[in-house]
C-alpha positions as CSV (number, residue, x, y, z in Angstrom):
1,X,0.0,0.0,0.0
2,X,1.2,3.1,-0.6
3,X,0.2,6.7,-0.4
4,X,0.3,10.1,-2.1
5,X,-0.3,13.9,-0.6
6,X,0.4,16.5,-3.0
7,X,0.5,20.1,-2.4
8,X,1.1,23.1,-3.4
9,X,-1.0,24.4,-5.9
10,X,-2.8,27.7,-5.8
11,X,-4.0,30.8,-8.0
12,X,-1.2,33.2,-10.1
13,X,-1.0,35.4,-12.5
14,X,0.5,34.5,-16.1
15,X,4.5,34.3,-15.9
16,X,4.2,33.5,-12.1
17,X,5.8,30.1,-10.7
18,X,4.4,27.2,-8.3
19,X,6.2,24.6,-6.8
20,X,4.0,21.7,-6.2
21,X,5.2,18.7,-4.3
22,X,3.7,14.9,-3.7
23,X,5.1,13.0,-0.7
24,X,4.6,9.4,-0.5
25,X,4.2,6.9,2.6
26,X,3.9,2.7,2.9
27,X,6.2,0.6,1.1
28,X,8.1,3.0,-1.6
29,X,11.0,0.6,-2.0
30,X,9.8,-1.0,-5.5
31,X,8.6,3.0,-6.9
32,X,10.2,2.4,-10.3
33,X,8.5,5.8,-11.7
34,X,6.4,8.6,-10.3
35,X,4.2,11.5,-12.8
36,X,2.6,14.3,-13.0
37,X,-0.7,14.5,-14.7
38,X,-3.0,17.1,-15.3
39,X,-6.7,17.1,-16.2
40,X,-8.8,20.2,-17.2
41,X,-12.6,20.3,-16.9
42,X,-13.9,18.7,-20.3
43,X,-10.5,17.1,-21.7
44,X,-8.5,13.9,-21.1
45,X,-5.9,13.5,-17.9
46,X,-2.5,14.4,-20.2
47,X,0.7,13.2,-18.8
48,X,3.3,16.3,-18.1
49,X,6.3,15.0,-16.5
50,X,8.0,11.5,-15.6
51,X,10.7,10.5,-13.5
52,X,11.8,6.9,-13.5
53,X,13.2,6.7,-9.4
54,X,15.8,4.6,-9.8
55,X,18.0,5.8,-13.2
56,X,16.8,9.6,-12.6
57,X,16.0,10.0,-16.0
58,X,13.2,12.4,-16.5
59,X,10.4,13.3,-19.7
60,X,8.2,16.4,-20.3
61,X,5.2,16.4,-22.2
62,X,6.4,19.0,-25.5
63,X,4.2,21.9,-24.1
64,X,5.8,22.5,-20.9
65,X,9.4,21.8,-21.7
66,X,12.0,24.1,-20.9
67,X,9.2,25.5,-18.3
68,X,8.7,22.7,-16.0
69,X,11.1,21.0,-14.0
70,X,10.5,17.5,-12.2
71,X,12.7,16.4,-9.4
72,X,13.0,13.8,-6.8
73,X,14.3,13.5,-3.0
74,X,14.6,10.0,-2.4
75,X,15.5,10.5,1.4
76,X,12.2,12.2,1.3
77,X,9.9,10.2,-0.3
78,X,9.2,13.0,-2.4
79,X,8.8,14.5,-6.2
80,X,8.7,17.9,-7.3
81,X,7.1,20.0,-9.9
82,X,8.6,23.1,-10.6
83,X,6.5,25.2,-12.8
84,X,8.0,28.4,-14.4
85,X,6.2,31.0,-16.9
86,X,2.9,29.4,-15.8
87,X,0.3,30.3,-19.0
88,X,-3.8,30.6,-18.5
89,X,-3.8,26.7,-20.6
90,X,-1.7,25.3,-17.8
91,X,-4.8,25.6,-15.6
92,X,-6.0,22.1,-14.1
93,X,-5.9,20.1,-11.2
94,X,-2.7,18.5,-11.5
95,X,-2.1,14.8,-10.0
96,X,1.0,12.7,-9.4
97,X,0.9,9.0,-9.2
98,X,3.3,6.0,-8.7
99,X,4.0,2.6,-10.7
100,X,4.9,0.4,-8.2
101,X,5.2,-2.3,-11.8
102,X,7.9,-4.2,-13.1
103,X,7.3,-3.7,-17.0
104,X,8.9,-5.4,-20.2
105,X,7.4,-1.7,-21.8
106,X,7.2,1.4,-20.1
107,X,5.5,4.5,-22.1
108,X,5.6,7.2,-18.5
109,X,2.8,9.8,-20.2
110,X,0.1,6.5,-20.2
111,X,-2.6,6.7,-16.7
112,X,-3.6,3.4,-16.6
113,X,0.6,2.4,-16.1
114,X,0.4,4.2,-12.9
115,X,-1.0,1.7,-9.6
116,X,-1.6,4.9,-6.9
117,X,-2.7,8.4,-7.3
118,X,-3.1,11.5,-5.1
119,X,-6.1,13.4,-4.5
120,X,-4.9,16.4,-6.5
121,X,-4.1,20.0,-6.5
122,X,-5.6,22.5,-7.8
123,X,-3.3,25.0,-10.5
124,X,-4.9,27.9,-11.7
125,X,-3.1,30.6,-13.3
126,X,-5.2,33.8,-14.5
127,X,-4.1,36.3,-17.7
């Protein structure tokens, strides 16, 4: 079992920054990725940013690259988003999740890859 608390998000202004932050409790050891997904009222959850726990490597969905920066503090039990020169279309409740999986193929931006999910924060950023 394991658990997820994001926080962080809030209410900005376009250009403004937010750092939100999920924190994760229970058996973490076998974490082989943790994401950040977003989901805006009307539209499908989109994947924004992976991190696989173990190599460090880290993807960005095209949109938010060179904006966004995801980051991980193992001794924490905790990932990072970053979010830079936020934009009005960046507005959504943002979720992170874990994939606890061991898989022969691993696509990070796919939901139904991910085993646990927070309750989600909300990001809205006004022009």
């Amino acid at each position: 079992q394991v658990q997820l608390v994001e926080s962080g998000g809030g209410s900005v202004q376009a250009g403004g920054s937010l750092r939100l932050s999920c924190t994760a409790s229970g058996y973490t050891y076998n974490t082989r990725k943790m994401g950040w997904f977003r989901q805006a009222p009307e539209k499908e959850r989109e994947g924004v940013a992976g991190i696989y726990t173990r190599s460090g490597l880290t993807y960005y969905r095209e949109s938010v690259k060179g904006r966004f920066t995801i980051s991980q503090d193992n001794a924490k039990n905790t990932v990072y988003l970053q979010m830079d020169s936020l934009k009005p279309e960046d507005t959504a409740m943002y979720y992170c999740a874990a994939d606890l999986s061991e898989r022969l193929v691993s696509i990070w931006y796919k939901p139904d890859e991910y085993n646990y999910w927070g309750q989600g924060t909300q990001v809205t950023v006004s022009s």
